[in-house]
C-alpha angles and dihedrals in degrees: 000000000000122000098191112047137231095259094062096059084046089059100038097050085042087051084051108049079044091065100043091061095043090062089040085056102043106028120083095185107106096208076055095050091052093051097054092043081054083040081054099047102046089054094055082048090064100039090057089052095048094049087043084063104040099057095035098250115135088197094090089065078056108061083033089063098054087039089065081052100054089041102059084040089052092046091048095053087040094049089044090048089050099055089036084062097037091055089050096039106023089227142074104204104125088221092068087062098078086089088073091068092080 
């Protein structure tokens, strides 16, 4: 039996994701940003895995599985890309990055 139901794990992944985009919203650091699209991630992570038990599927542990994947290969480019831009700039805030429009 659970002792913590079902309900619980749905508000706190949605609190989660909540607060991910919240940061995403409000932050212009782009270390910042990263960190809430992972915060992000890792919330839709548990709500597949929460539905996947709920309804007795095992094919939720599945997609969360690849998503990990895509998610440390997503945080290694983004990490390469930051320093990439710090070393040319000598900043990371994400509104200095209009001058690579032009």
């Amino acid at each position: 039996m659970n002792l913590i139901g079902f309900e619980n794990y749905l508000w706190l992944g949605s609190a989660l994701f909540c607060i991910g985009l919240l940061g995403v919203l409000v932050r212009r650091n782009v270390i910042i940003l990263l960190m809430c699209i992972e915060l992000m991630l890792n919330a839709s992570n548990l709500l597949l895995v929460v539905f996947a038990k709920m309804f007795g599927n095992m094919n939720g542990h599945i997609f969360v599985f690849f998503s990990m994947l895509v998610a440390a290969a997503e945080v290694s480019v983004g990490l390469a890309l930051i320093v990439l831009i710090y070393r040319k700039f000598r900043t990371i805030d994400s509104s200095f990055l209009d001058k690579l429009k032009g």
